[in-house]
GUSEZA-521698 format. One line per field, with one value per residue (C-alpha): residue number from 0; residue in three letters; x negated, y negated, z negated. Coordinates in Angstrom, 3 decimals, padded with zeros to 6 digits. Layout:
N
k = (NUM:...)
r = (ALA:...)
xx = (X:...)
yy = (Y:...)
zz = (Z:...)
This chain:
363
k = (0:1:2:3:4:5:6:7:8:9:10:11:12:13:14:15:16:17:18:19:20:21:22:23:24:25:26:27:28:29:30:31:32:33:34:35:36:37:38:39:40:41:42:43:44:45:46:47:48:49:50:51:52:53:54:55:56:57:58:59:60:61:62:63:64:65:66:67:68:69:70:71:72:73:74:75:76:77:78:79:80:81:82:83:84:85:86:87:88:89:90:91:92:93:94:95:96:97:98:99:100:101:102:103:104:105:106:107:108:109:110:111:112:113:114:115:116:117:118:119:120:121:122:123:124:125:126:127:128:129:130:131:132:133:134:135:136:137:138:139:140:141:142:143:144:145:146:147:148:149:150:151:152:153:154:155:156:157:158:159:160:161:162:163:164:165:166:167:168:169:170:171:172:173:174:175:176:177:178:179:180:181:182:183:184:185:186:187:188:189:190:191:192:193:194:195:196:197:198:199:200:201:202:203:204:205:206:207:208:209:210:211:212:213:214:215:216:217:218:219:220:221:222:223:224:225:226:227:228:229:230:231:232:233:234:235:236:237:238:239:240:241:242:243:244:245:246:247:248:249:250:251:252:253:254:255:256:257:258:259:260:261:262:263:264:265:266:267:268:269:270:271:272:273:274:275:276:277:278:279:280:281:282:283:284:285:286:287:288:289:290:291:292:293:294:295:296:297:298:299:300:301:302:303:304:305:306:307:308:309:310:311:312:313:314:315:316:317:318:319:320:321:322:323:324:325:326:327:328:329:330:331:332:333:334:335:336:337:338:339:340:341:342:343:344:345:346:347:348:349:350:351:352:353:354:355:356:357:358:359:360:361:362)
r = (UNK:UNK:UNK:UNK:UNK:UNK:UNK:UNK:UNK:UNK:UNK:UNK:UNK:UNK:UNK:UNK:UNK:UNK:UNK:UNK:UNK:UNK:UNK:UNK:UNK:UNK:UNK:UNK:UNK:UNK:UNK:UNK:UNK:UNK:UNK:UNK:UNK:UNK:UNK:UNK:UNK:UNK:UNK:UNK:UNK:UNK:UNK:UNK:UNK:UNK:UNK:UNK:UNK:UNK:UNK:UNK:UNK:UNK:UNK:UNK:UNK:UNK:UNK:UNK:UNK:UNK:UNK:UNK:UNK:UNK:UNK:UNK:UNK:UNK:UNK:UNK:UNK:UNK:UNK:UNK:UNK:UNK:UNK:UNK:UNK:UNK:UNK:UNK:UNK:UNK:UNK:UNK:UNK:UNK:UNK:UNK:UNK:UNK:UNK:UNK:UNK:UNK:UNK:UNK:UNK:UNK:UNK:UNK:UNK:UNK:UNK:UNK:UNK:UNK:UNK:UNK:UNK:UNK:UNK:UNK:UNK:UNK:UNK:UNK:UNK:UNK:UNK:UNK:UNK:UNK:UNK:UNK:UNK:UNK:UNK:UNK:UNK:UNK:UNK:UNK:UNK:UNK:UNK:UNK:UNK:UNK:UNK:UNK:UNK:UNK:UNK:UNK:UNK:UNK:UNK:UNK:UNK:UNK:UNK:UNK:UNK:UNK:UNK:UNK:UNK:UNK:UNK:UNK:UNK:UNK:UNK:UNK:UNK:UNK:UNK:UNK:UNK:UNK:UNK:UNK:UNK:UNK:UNK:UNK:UNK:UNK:UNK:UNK:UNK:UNK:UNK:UNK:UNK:UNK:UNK:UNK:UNK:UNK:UNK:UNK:UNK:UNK:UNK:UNK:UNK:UNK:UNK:UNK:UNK:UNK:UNK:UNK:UNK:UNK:UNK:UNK:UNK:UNK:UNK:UNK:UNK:UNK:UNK:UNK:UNK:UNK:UNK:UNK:UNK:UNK:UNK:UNK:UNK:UNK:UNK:UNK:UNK:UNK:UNK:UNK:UNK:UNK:UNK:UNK:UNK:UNK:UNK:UNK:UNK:UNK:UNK:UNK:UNK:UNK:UNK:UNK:UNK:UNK:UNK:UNK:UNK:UNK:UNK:UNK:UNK:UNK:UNK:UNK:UNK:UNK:UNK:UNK:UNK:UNK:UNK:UNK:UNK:UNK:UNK:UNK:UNK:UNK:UNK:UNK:UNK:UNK:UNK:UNK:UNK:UNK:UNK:UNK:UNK:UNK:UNK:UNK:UNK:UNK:UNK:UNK:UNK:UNK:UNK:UNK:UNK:UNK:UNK:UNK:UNK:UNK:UNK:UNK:UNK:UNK:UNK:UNK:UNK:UNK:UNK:UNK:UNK:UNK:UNK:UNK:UNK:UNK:UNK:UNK:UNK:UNK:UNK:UNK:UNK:UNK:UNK:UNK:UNK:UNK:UNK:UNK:UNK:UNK:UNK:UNK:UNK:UNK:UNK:UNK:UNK:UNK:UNK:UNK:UNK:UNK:UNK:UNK:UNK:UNK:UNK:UNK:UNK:UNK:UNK)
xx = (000.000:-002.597:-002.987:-000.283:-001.476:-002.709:-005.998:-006.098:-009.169:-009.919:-012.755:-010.935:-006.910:-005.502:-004.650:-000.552:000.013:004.201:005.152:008.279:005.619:003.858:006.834:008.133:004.623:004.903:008.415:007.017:004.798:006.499:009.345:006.512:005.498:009.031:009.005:006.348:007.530:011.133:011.459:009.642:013.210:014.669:012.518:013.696:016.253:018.394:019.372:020.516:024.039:024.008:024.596:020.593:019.828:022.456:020.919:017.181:018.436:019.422:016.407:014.171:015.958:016.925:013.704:012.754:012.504:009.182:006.219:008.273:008.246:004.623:003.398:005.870:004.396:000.290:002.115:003.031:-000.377:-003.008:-001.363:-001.532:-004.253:-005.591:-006.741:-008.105:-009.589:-013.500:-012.916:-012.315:-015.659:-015.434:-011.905:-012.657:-015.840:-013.737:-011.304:-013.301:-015.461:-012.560:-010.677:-013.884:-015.410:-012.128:-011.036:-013.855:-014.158:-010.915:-010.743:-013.839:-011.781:-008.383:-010.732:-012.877:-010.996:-007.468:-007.655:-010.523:-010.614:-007.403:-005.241:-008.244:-008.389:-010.949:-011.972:-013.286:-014.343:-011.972:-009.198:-010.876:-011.965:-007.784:-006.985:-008.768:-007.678:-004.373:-004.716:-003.357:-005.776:-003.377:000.060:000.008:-003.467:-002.427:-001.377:-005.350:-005.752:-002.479:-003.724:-006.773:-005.692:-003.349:-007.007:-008.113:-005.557:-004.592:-006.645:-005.488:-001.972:-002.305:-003.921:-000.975:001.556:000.206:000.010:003.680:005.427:007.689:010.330:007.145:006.608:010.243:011.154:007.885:009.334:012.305:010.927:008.309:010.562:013.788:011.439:009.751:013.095:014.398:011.007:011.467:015.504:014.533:012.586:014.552:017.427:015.394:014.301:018.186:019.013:016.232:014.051:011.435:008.978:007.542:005.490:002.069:000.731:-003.397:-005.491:-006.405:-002.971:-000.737:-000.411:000.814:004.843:004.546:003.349:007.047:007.243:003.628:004.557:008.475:006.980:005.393:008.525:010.685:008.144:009.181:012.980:015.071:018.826:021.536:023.150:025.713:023.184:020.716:024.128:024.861:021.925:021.596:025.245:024.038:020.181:022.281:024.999:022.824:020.361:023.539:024.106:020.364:021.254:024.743:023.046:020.108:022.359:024.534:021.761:022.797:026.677:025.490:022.967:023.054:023.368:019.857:018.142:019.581:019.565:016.563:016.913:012.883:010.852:011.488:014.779:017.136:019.530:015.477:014.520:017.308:017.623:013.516:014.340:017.346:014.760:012.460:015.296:016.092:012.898:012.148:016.040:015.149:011.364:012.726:015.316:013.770:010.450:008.959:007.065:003.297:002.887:004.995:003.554:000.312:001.215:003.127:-000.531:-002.490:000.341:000.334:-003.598:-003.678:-001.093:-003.851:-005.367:-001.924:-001.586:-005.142:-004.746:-000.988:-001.393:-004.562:-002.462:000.483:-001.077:-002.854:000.725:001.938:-000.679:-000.509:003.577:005.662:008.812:006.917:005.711:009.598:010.972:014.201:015.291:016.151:015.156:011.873:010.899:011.948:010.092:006.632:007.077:007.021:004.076:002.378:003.365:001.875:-001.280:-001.828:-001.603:-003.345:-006.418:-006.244:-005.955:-009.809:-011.364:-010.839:-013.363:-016.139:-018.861:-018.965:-015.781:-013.993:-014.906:-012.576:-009.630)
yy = (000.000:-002.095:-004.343:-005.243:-004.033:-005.560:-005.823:-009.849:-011.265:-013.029:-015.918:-017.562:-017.477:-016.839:-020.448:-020.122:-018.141:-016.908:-017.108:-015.191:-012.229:-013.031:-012.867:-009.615:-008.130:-009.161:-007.964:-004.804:-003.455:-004.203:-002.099:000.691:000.441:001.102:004.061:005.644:004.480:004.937:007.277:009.841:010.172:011.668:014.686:014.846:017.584:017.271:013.725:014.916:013.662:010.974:007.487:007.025:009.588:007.901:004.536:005.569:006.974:003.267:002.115:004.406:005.592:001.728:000.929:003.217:000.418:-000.284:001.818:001.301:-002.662:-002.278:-000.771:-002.951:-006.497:-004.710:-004.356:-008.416:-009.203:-006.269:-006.190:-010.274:-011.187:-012.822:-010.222:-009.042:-012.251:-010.709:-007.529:-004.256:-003.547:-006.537:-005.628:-002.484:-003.640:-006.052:-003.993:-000.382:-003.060:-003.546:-000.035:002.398:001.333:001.500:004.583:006.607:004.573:004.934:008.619:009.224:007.214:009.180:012.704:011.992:009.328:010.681:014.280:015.276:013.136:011.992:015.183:017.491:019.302:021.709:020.584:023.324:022.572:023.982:022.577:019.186:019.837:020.930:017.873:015.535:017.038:017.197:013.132:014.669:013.563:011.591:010.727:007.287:007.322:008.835:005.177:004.871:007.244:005.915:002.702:003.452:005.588:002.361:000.360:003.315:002.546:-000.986:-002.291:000.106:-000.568:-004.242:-004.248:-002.436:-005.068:-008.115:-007.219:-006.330:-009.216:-009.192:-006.531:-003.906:-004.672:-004.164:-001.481:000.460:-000.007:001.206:004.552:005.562:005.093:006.899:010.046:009.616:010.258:012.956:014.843:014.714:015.867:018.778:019.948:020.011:021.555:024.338:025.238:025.583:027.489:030.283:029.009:026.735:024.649:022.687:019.476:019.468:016.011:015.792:012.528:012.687:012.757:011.007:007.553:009.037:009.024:005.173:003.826:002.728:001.207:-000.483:-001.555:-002.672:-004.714:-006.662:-007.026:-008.442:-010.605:-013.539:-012.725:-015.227:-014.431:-017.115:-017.786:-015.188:-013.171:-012.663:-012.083:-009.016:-008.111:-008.231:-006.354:-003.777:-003.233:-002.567:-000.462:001.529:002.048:002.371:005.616:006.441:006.851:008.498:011.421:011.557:012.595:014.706:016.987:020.074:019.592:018.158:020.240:019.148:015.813:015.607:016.923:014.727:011.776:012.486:010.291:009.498:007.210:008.555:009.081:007.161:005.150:004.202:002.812:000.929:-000.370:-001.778:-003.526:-005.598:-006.077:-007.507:-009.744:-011.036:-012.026:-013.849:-015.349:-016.959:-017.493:-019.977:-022.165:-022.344:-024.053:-023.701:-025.849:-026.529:-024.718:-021.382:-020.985:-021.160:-018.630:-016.353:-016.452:-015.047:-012.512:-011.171:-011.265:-009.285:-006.457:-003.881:-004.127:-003.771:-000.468:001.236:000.522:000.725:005.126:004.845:001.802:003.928:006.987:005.495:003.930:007.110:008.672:006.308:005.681:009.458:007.768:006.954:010.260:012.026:009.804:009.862:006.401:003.828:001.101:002.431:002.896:-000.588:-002.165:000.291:-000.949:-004.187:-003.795:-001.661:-003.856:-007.205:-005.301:-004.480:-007.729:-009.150:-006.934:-007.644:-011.127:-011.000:-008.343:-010.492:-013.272:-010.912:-009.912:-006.354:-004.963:-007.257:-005.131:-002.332:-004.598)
zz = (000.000:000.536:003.578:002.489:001.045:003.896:001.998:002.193:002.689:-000.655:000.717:003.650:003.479:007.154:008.905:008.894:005.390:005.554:002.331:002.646:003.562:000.749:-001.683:000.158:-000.456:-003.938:-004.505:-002.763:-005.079:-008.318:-006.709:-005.660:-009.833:-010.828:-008.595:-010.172:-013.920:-014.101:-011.446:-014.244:-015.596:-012.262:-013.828:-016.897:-016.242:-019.560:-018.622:-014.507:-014.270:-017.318:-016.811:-017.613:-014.995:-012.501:-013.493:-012.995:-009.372:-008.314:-009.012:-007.659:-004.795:-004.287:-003.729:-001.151:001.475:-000.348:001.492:004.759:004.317:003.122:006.338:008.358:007.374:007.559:011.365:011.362:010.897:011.954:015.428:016.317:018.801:016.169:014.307:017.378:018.918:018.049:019.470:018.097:016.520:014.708:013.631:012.544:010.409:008.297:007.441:006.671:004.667:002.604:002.529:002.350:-001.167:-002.710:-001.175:-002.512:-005.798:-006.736:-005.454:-007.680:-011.041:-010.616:-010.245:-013.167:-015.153:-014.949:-013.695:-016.367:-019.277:-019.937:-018.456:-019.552:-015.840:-014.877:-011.333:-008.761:-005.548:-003.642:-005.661:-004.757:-001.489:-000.873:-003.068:-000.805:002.529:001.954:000.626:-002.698:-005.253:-007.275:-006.361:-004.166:-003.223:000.286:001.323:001.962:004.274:005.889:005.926:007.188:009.659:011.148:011.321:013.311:016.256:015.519:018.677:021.229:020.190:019.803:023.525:024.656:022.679:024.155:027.887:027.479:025.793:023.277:024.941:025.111:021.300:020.875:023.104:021.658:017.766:018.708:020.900:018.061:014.995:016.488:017.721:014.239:012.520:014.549:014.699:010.575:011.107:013.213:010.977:007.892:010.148:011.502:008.012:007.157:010.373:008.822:011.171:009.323:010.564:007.987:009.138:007.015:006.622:005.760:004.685:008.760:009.918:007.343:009.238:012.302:010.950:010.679:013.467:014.396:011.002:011.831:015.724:014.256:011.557:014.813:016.911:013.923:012.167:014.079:014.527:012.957:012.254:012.215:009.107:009.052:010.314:007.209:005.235:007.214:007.662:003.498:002.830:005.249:003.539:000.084:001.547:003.138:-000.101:-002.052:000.538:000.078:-003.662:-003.732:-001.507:-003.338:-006.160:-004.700:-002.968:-003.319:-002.399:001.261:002.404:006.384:005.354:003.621:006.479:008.865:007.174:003.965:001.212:001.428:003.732:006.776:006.859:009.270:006.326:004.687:008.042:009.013:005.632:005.615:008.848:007.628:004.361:006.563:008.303:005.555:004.597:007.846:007.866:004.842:005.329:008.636:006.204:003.043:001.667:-001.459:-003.583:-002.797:-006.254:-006.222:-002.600:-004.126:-006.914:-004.210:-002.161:-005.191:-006.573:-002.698:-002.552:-005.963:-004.927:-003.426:-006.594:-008.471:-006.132:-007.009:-010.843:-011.738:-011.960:-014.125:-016.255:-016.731:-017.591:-020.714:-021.640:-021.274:-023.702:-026.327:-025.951:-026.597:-025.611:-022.426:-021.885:-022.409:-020.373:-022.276:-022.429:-019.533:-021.755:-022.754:-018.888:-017.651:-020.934:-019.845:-016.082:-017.262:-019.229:-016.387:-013.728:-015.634:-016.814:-013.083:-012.015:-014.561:-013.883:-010.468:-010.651:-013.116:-010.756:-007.877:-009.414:-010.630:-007.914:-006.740:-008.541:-006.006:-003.442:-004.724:-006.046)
């Protein structure tokens, strides 16, 4: 979740900053930190049903535009010519610059840090060599090798975009996300026809679902909706989530209907529902202004959200330890108070890394 994670660069600020992509980014990853804090309680299988269980459902499942949105605004900006002006060896240098360190530094914390010494894990080296393969070292850490897997084919796509126009960019989106989606459908249907055939997604291979997301956060970044517009386009983003959740909860009564339309982030209701996010964002972005100050602010909250990413897991798992209520993740209350505590810790230690030399480089 990161360049947009879009790793920012920290020393020189982009010439036209959008601060409605900045508060989206920012809104973004305190919705990806409730995820991983209250959605703990979607486990808890003595609460399944309750109105705490139905509660922590809405707001995990309700914020599965997240990732989606995440990838779609690295899209906005990776695939300008801009960012491509210099050629693709330059573009390519910045940005590994940025993603490498942390990818194997914060690989290396969550192995040793988390895994070992404060889950007590006996590490093999198959289990890590599997671990790291299958970008499963520790929960979110996959986004990396998405992420870095989008650098990888940001220039040949961005070549593409620009000799086509804005209907190629568009038309492209459009092709690449629907396929994406029914590829994923197929797959869950075959399974309950007796015919399975999973799709296995590896650290090499894990950004190639989003490229539609990457390529549609391109063709809408500049789309602005009339009026009435951004108010549909809002009623139908919560409708749809609101769908998102009700399935999620009723799995096992619709079985079809979860494989056609799967209550994760590839699933048709997710992706429609992160576009009219985004349209939102940039219906709003075009009418309102705000304040040379909160602009400011939004700039470093959305500069500091890759760190808030790498360091919200490690956070939460020492809450977790030193917090039992945390850790039986029993009580709604308890789980909104932690992500609050998690979520301004992150930020907080994001916002100090960025000014000290060196550990920048991984924040």
């Amino acid at each position: 979740m990161t360049a947009v994670l879009d790793l920012p660069a920290r020393r020189s600020a982009p010439p036209a900053r959008r601060w409605e992509l900045d508060a989206l980014r920012v809104a973004a990853i305190c919705g990806v930190v409730a995820i991983h804090v209250v959605g703990m309680m979607l486990g808890n299988n003595d609460l399944t049903g309750s109105r705490r269980w139905w509660a922590a459902v809405a707001i995990d499942l309700g914020l599965v535009w997240t990732v989606p949105v995440f990838v779609m605004i690295s899209g906005a900006l990776l695939l300008s010519p801009r960012a491509h002006a210099a050629g693709p060896v330059v573009f390519w240098r910045k940005r590994f610059a940025r993603i490498v360190p942390a990818l194997v530094v914060w690989h290396l914390v969550y192995l040793a840090g988390v895994r070992v010494w404060l889950k007590g894990e006996e590490l093999t080296r198959g289990a890590v060599v599997a671990w790291l393969l299958d970008a499963k070292v520790y929960t979110a850490l996959y986004f990396l090798w998405l992420i870095a897997g989008l650098y990888a084919v940001a220039p040949v796509i961005a070549a593409f975009l620009h000799s086509g126009g804005r209907r190629r960019t568009a038309a492209t989106a459009a092709v690449t996300l629907v396929f994406t989606l029914v590829v994923f459908a197929a797959s869950g249907l075959a399974a309950l026809n007796g015919t399975p055939r999973p799709i296995a997604l590896g650290a090499l291979t894990m950004w190639l679902p989003y490229v539609g997301y990457f390529i549609a956060g391109r063709a809408l970044h500049r789309v602005v909706l009339p009026a009435w517009g951004v108010v549909v386009a809002g009623v139908v983003a919560a409708a749809l989530l609101a769908e998102v959740v009700w399935q999620y909860g009723h799995k096992p009564a619709y079985p079809v209907l979860q494989q056609v339309l799967p209550p994760g982030y590839l699933g048709a209701a997710t992706a429609l529902a992160a576009v009219c996010v985004v349209l939102v964002a940039t219906g709003l972005g075009a009418r309102l202004a705000p304040g040379p100050r909160l602009a400011a602010l939004l700039r470093r909250l959305s500069d500091a959200s890759f760190g808030v990413f790498l360091v919200h897991l490690l956070i939460f798992e020492v809450v977790r330890r030193l917090v039992p209520a945390v850790a039986s993740a029993d009580s709604l209350h308890v789980m909104v108070a932690a992500w609050a505590v998690v979520v301004s810790a992150s930020f907080v230690v994001s916002l100090l890394a960025a000014r000290i030399p060196y550990l920048r480089t991984v924040f």
